[in-house]
Every structure is written in structure tokens, then in C-alpha cells.
C-alpha positions as CSV (number, residue, x, y, z in Angstrom):
1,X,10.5,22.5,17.0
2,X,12.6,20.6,14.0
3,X,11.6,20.0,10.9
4,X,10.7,17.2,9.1
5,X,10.7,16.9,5.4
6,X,8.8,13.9,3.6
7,X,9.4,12.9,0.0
8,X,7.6,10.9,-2.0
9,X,7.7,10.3,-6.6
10,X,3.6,10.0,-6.4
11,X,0.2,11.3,-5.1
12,X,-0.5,11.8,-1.5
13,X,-3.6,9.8,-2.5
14,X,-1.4,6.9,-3.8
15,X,0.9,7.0,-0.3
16,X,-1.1,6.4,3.1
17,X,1.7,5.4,5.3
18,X,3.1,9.0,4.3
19,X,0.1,10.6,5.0
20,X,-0.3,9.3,8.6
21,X,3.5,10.4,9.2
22,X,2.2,13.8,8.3
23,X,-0.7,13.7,10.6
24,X,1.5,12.1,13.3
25,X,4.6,14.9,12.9
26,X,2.2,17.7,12.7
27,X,-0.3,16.7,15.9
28,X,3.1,16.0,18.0
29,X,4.3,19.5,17.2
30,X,7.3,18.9,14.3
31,X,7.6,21.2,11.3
32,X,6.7,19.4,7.9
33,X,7.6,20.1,4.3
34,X,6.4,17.5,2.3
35,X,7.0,17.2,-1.5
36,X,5.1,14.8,-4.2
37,X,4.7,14.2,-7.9
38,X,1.2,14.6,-9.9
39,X,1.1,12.7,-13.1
40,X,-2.6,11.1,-13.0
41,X,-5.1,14.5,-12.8
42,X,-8.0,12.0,-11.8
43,X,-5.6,11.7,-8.5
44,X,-5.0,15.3,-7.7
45,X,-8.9,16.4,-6.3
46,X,-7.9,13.4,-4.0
47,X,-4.4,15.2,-3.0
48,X,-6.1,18.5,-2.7
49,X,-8.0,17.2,0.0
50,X,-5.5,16.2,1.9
51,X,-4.0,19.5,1.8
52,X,-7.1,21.3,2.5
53,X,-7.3,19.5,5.4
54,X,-3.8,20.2,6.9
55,X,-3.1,23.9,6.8
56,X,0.0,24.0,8.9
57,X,1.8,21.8,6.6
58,X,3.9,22.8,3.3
59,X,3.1,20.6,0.4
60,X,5.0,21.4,-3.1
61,X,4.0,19.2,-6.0
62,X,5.8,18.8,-9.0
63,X,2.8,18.6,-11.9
64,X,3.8,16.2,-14.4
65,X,0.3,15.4,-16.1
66,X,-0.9,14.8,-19.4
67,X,-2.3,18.1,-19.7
68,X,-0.9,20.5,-22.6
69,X,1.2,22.7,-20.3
70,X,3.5,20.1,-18.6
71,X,4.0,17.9,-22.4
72,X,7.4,19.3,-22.4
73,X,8.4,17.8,-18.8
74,X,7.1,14.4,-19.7
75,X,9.0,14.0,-22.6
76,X,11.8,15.6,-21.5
77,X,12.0,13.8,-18.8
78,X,10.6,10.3,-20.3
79,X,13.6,11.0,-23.1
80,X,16.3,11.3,-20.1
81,X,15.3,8.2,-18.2
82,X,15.4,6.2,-21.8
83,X,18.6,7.5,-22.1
84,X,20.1,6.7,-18.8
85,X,18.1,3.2,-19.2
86,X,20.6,2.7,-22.1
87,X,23.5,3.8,-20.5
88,X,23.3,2.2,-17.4
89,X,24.2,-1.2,-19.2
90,X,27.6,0.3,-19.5
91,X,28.2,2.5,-16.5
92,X,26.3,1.8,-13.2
93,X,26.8,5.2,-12.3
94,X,24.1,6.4,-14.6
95,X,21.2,4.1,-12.3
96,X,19.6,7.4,-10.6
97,X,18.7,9.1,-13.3
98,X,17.7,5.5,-15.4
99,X,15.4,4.6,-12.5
100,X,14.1,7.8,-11.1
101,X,12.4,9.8,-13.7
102,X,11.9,13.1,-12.1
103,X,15.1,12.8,-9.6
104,X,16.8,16.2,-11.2
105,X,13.6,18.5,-11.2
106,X,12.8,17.1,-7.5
107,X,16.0,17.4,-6.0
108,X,16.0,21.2,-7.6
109,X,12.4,21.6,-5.6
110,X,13.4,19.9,-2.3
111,X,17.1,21.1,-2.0
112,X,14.8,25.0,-1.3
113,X,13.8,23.0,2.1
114,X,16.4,23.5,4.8
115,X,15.0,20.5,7.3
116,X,16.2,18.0,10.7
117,X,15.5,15.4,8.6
118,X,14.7,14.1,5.2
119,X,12.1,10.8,4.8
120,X,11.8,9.0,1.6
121,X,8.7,7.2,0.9
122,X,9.0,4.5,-2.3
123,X,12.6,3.8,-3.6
124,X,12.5,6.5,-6.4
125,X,12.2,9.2,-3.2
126,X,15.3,7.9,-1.7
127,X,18.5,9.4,-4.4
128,X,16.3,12.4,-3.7
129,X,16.5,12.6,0.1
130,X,19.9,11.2,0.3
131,X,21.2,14.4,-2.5
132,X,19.3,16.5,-0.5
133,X,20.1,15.7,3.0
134,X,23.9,15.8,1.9
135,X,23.5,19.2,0.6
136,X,22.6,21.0,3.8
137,X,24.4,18.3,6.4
138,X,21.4,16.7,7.5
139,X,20.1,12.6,8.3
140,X,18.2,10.6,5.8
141,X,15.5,7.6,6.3
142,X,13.6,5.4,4.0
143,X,10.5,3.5,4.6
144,X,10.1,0.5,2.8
145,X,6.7,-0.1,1.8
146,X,7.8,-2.7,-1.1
147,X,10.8,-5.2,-0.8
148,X,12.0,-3.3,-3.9
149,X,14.4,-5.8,-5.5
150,X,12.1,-8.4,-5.2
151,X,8.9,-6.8,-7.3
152,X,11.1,-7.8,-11.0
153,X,12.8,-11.3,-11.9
154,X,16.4,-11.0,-10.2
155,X,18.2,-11.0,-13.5
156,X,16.4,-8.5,-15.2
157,X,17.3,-4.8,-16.2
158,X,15.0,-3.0,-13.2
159,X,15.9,-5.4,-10.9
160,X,19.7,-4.6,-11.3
161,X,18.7,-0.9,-10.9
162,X,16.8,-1.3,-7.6
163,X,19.7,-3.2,-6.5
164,X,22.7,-0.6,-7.3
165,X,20.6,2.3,-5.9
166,X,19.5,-0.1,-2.7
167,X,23.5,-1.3,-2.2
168,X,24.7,2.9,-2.4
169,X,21.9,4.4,-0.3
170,X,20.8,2.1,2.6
171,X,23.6,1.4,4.4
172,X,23.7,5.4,4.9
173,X,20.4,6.2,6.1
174,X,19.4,7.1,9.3
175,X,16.7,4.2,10.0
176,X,14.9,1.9,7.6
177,X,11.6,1.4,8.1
178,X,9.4,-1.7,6.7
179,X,6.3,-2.2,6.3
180,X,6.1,-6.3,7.2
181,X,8.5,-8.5,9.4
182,X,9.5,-10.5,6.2
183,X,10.5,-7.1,4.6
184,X,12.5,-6.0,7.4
185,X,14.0,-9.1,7.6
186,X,14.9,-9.4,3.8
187,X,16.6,-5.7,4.1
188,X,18.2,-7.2,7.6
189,X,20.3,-9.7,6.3
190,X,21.2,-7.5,3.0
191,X,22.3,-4.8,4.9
192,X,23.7,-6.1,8.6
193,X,24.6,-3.1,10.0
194,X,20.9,-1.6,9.6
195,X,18.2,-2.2,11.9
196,X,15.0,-2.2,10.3
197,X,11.9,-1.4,12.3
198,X,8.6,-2.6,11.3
199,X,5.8,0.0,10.9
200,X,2.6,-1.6,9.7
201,X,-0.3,-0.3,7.3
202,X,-2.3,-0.1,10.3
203,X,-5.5,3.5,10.2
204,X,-6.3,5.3,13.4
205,X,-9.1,4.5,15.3
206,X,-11.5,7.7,14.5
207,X,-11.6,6.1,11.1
208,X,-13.0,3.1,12.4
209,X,-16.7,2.5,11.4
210,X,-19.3,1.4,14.3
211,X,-18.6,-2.3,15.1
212,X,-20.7,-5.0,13.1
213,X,-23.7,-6.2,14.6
214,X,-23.7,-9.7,15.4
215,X,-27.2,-11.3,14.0
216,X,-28.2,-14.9,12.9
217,X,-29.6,-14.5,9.2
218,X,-28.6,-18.3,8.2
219,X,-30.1,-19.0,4.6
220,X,-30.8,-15.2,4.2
221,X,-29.6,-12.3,2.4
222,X,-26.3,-12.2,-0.1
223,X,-22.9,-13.7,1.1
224,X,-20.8,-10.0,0.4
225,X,-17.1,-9.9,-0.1
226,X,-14.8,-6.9,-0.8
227,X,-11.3,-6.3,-2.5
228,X,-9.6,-3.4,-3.6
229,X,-6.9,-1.6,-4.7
230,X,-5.1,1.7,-6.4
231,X,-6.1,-0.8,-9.7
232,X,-8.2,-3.5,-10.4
233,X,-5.5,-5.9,-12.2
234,X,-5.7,-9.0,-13.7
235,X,-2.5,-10.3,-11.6
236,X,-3.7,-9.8,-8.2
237,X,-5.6,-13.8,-7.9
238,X,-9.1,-12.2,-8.1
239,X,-9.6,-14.6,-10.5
240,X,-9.3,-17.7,-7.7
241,X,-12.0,-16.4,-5.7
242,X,-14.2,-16.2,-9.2
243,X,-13.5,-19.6,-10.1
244,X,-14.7,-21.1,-6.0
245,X,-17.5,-19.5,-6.7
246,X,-18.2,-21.9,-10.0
247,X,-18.5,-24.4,-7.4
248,X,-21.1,-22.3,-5.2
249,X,-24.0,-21.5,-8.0
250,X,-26.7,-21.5,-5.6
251,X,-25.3,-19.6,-3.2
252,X,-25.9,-15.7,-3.2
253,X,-22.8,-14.1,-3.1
254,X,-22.3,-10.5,-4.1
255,X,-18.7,-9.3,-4.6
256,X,-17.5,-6.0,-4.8
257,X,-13.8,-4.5,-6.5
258,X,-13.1,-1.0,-5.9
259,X,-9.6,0.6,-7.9
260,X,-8.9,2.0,-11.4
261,X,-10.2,-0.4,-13.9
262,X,-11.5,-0.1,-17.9
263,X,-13.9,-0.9,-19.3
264,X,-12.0,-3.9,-21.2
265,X,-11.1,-5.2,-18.0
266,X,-14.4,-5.6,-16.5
267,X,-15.7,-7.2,-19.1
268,X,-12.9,-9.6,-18.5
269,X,-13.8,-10.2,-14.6
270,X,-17.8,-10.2,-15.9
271,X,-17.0,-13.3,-17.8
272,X,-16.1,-15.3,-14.9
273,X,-19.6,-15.1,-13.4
274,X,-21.6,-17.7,-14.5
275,X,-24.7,-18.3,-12.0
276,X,-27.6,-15.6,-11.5
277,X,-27.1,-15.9,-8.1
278,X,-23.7,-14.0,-8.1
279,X,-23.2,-10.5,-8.7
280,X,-19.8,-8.4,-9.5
281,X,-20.0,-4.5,-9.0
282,X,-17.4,-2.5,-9.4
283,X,-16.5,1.1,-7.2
284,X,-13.9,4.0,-8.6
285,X,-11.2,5.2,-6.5
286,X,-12.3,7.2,-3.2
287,X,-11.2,9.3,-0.4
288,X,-9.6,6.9,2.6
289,X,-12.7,7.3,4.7
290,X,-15.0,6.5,2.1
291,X,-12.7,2.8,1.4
292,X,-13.2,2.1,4.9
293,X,-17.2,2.8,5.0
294,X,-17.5,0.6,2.2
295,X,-16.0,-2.3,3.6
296,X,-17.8,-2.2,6.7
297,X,-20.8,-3.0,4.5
298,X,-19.1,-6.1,3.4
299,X,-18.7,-9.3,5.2
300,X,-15.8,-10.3,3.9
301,X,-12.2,-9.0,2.8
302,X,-10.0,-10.4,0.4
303,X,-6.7,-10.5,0.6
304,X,-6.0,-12.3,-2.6
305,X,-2.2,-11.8,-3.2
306,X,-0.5,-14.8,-5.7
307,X,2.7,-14.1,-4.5
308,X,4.1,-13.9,-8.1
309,X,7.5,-11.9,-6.8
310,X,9.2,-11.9,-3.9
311,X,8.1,-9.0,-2.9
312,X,4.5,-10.0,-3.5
313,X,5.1,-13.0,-0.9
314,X,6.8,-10.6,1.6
315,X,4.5,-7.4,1.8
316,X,1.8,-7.3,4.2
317,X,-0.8,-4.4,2.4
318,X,-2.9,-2.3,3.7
319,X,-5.9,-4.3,2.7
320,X,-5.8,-6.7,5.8
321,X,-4.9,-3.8,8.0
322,X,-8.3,-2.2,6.2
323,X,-10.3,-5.2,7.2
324,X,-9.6,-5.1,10.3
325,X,-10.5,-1.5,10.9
326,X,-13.9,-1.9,9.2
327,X,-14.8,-5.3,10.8
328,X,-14.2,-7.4,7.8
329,X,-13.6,-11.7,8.6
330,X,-10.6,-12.1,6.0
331,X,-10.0,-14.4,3.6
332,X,-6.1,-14.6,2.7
333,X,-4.1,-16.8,0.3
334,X,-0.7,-18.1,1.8
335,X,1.6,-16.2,1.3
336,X,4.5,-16.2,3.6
337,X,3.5,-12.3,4.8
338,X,-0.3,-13.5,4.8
339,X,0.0,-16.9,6.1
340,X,2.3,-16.2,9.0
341,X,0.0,-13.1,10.3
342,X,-3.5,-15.2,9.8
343,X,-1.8,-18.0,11.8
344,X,-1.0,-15.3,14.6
345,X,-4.1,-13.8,14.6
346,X,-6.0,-16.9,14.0
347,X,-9.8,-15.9,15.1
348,X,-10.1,-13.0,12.1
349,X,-10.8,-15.0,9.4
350,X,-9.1,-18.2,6.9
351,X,-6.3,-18.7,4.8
352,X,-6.1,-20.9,1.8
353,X,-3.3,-22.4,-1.1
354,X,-2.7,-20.1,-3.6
355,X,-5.2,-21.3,-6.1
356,X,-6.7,-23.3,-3.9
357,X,-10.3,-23.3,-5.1
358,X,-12.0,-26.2,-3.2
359,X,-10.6,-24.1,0.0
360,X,-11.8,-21.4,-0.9
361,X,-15.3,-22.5,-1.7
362,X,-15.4,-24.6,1.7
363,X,-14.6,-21.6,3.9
364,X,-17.4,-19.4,2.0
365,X,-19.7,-22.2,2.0
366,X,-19.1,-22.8,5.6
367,X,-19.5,-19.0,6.7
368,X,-23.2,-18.9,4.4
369,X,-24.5,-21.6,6.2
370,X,-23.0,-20.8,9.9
371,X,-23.6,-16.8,9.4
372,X,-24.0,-16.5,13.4
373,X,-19.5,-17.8,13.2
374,X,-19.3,-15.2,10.2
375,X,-20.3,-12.5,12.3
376,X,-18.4,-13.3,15.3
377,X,-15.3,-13.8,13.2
378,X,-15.9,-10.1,12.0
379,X,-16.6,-8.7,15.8
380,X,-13.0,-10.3,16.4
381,X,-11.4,-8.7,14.0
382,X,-13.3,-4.9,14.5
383,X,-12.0,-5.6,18.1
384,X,-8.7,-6.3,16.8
385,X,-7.9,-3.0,15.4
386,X,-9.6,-1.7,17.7
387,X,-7.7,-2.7,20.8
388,X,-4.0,-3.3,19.0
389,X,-3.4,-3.1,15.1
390,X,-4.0,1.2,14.7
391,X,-2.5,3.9,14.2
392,X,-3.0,5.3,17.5
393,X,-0.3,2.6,18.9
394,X,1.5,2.3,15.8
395,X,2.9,5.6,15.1
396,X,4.3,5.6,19.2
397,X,7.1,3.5,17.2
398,X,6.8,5.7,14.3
399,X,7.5,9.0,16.9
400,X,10.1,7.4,18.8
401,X,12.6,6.5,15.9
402,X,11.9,10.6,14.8
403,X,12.9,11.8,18.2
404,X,16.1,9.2,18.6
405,X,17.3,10.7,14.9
406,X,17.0,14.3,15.1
């Protein structure tokens, strides 16, 4: 069977649409090498599961932590990317090495991996897979998880990066591969000759919780709503859903974050609570599995997202796919992304304005008092998932792409 080689700059923890190509390659009989980059150690137990879990694949990591014994390879490499940075004003040809930091230790680890086909996953993966796949003669794909240009001001020193790397190495990969229509269509019109297909952030279905039970508790019990993500940030329009809730004190609403976050920083999010009667707990990072048990305990999701890029507006996160899978209504701001899949699926849940607070605070006032429509609108969207947006579809499109390259 050929062999499929996966790279990605991060954690396996930090990259689930890799980690269900894995499982996908490896249950449908492919080879798979996969190497990745550890620089958080709270992140690596995390990894090491993963691995544990999948003996008959090959996972390389290069370690780039804080610990003592890789200080050298931090500054080393922290020192050559400054460099490059610098240079890059002058001469574009110095953009690898400016934007990926680890591109020359990782191309010396992957280039031992003689595979069918290389995958990058995140933009800093793909001068890697491209290097690689032109030393031993072999195709090259990219998933695009991010529209990557559009995550920095269009003007500014990163974005110009992103953009010379983007212009040299898409038109010459195998198939792209996005994760939302609007990103796929972004990287369509830059790059006419590619194809993009769209792969969502979609889990399979033996992750899926039991389905919520539909019950009438009107008047009863806290209101519960859920976000998260890798880290609990202070950009991500949490703050709009704290502020409806100034104009719902006597309604008991418990909200839960989940991701990365200091101390200082809760504190911050703390401050927005002003009525006894709502509570703010916060979860650390978790195993996939454990994410989606969570959430099933939560009535509903929030996909907050201000859309302060373009990429921001475009991408379509795993949250909503999330959701879905643990029978979560959704509330969404509106987004292009967000807004044009909420009007598609329009039984799983609301949108509202980007700082819309008066909408927001309707919609949860109008799910408290009509908690029988809350529940139903959760059913719809556990049933969702459940009969359409997984994995178990998903990756058929995923597959078939694989097979048509190699």
C-alpha cells in the first residue's frame, strides 16, 4: 500500500483535522509517517496519547520546549527567523526561513521519509512538504485550515510573507484542501488553475455523546452555555455574550470557557459578571473526547467569532462542527462563514450582529422561557451530525482526493 506522509509546525493536540487524516489513512490501509513540532510541554501528555493510541503509525517530533536541553534550538532558531525577518525586506527570497521557524531542522527530519505523498497541514508545513516532496520526486497537498493571508492587515510585514510563500507554492500542489466554502473560494479565485475541495471540521460519529433528552423544565434550573478554544482570548467576542447578559440579571445562566487562560485574564472576564444569578467557570485544555462530553452538558454553544480579519470572517471552526456532535442549539455571530451556514441549516440554533447585544439577550431570553423549543433545537442539531455533518461521510471526500493523487 503507499505511503502517506503528514506534516504539520505544531502538536497533534493543536491539529484535529490532521489527526482524523491519520485515523482515516491508517483504517483504509495506507502507510503513514507523520511529523510534528513540541514547543508547549503542557501539550505533549496530550500528543502522547494520540500516539499511544495508533501503533501502526510513525510519528517523529521535533522537541523545541522551554526545557534546558532544547534552549540552544530555540534561540538558534528564534535568532535565524529574526534574521531572515530583516532580510526579507530586501530580498523576497529569504520569506521561508523569515516565516517558518523550524523549516531547516524539519525538512532535515522529514527528507529521511521516502513517501507517495507529502500533506501539509498550517502554512508553515507547506515549504517543508513542497522541499521534501521535490527531493525524492513525489506530489505535494496543503489543507487550508486558515485563509492565511487574511489572519494580518494586508499591508503588513507577515501578511506579505504568507503571500510570497502562498504565490510560490500553491499553484504546485497536488490538491488544496479548505476547511469552509468561503476559504476555498478565496484560494479559487487567487489561484484559478487550483481546485479547492472543501473538507469541514466535522468528528466521527463514535465520539458522539447519547442524544439530549428533550424535557420541559420552563422557569427551572440554570440557562448553560459553552465556548472554547486552544486559548481563552480576549479577541474572540466573548465579551458580547457577557455584556447580553447585563440585560438578563434575573435570569440563571451559567457559562462555561474551556482553553489556555491566566490567571490575569480571568480576572478580566470575572469582571463582566455583575448579577448573582450568573456564574463563569473556567475548564483547562482536554483530550478531544473529553471537549465533546463537556458540551453535551451544555445547552448552548457559542460561536462567538468578531470577524476582525478576513480570515476570521471566512473560517468555519470546529466549534460549530463540535456543537453539533454534542447536541448543542448554537448561537453564532454573523459572520459571512457563520451566517451563511446558520441560514442553511436554519433549525440548529440563531445568529446575531456582531455586537449585537439586544439579539443576543432576546434569543437567550426566549430559549429560558420556551425551554421545551431549546431542547428541540438541540435534538435537531445532535441529529444533524448525526445523519450528515461527520466524519464518517466526510473523510469519503477526504479518501477519494488521496486515491485520485497517488
Amino acid at each position: 500500500m503507499s505511503k502517506i506522509c503528514l506534516v504539520t509546525p505544531g502538536h497533534l493536540h493543536s491539529n484535529p483535522r490532521l489527526r482524523k487524516e491519520v485515523l482515516a489513512l491508517k483504517q483504509t490501509g495506507y502507510q503513514v509517517s507523520v511529523f510534528a513540532i513540541q514547543t508547549l510541554q503542557e501539550l505533549i501528555p496530550f500528543d502522547h496519547n494520540f500516539v499511544e493510541a495508533n501503533p501502526e503509525v510513525e510519528f517523529h517530533f521535533l522537541k523545541a520546549t522551554k526545557r534546558t536541553t532544547w534552549d540552544y534550538l530555540r534561540i538558534k532558531t528564534n535568532m535565524r527567523k529574526r534574521l531572515y525577518t530583516m532580510l526579507f525586506r530586501w530580498q523576497k527570497s529569504f520569506s521561508i526561513k523569515a516565516f517558518a521557524r523550524f523549516y531547516v531542522e524539519q525538512v532535515r527530519m522529514v527528507q529521511t521519509c521516502k513517501a507517495d505523498l507529502y500533506i501539509a497541514h498550517n502554512l508553515a508545513a507547506l515549504p517543508v512538504a513542497a522541499a521534501v516532496a521535490r527531493y525524492h520526486c513525489k506530489p505535494f497537498a496543503f489543507d487550508a485550515e486558515d485563509f492565511h493571508r487574511g489572519e494580518f492587515e494586508a499591508d503588513s510585514l507577515e501578511a506579505h510573507l504568507i503571500q510570497f510563500i502562498e504565490d510560490k507554492f500553491i499553484p504546485k500542489v497536488a490538491y488544496l484542501s479548505a476547511a469552509s466554502p468561503l476559504i476555498a473560494e478565496a484560494y479559487q479565485q487567487l489561484y484559478s488553475p487550483v481546485t479547492p475541495i472543501v473538507i469541514n471540521n466535522v468528528f466521527a460519529l463514535d465520539q458522539q455523546p447519547p442524544a439530549p433528552k428533550v424535557t420541559n423544565k420552563k422557569g427551572h434550573g440554570s440557562l448553560k452555555l459553552f465556548w472554547f478554544s486552544q486559548t481563552v482570548g480576549t479577541n474572540r467576542g466573548i465579551q458580547d455574550v457577557l455584556n447580553a447578559l447585563k440585560l438578563l440579571p434575573d435570569i440563571p445562566v451559567q457559562i462555561g470557557l474551556l482553553g489556555s487562560c491566566d490567571e490575569s485574564t480571568q480576572l478580566y472576564f470575572q469582571s463582566f459578571i455583575q448579577s448573582p444569578q450568573h456564574q463563569l467557570e473556567f475548564f483547562s485544555q482536554c483530550t478531544e473526547q473529553e471537549l465533546i462530553d463537556l458540551s453535551a452538558q451544555y445547552d448552548i454553544g457559542l460561536a462567538t467569532e468578531p470577524g476582525f480579519s478576513s480570515n476570521n470572517d471566512k473560517a468555519l471552526s470546529n466549534k460549530i462542527f463540535t456543537y453539533l456532535l454534542a447536541g448543542n442549539a448554537i448561537l453564532a455571530s454573523n459572520t459571512n462563514a457563520q451566517k451563511h451556514f446558520m441560514q442553511f441549516y436554519s433549525n440548529i440554533g440563531a445568529s446575531y450582529p456582531i455586537g449585537g447585544l439586544e439579539e443576543i439577550a432576546k434569543y437567550l431570553r426566549n430559549w429560558w422561557a420556551h425551554y421545551d423549543e431549546l431542547q428541540n433545537i438541540r435534538q435537531a442539531a445532535w441529529t444533524l451530525a448525526r445523519q450528515e455533518l461527520n466524519w464518517d461521510k466526510e473523510q469519503i471526500c477526504f479518501l477519494d482526493v488521496i486515491k485520485r493523487t497517488i
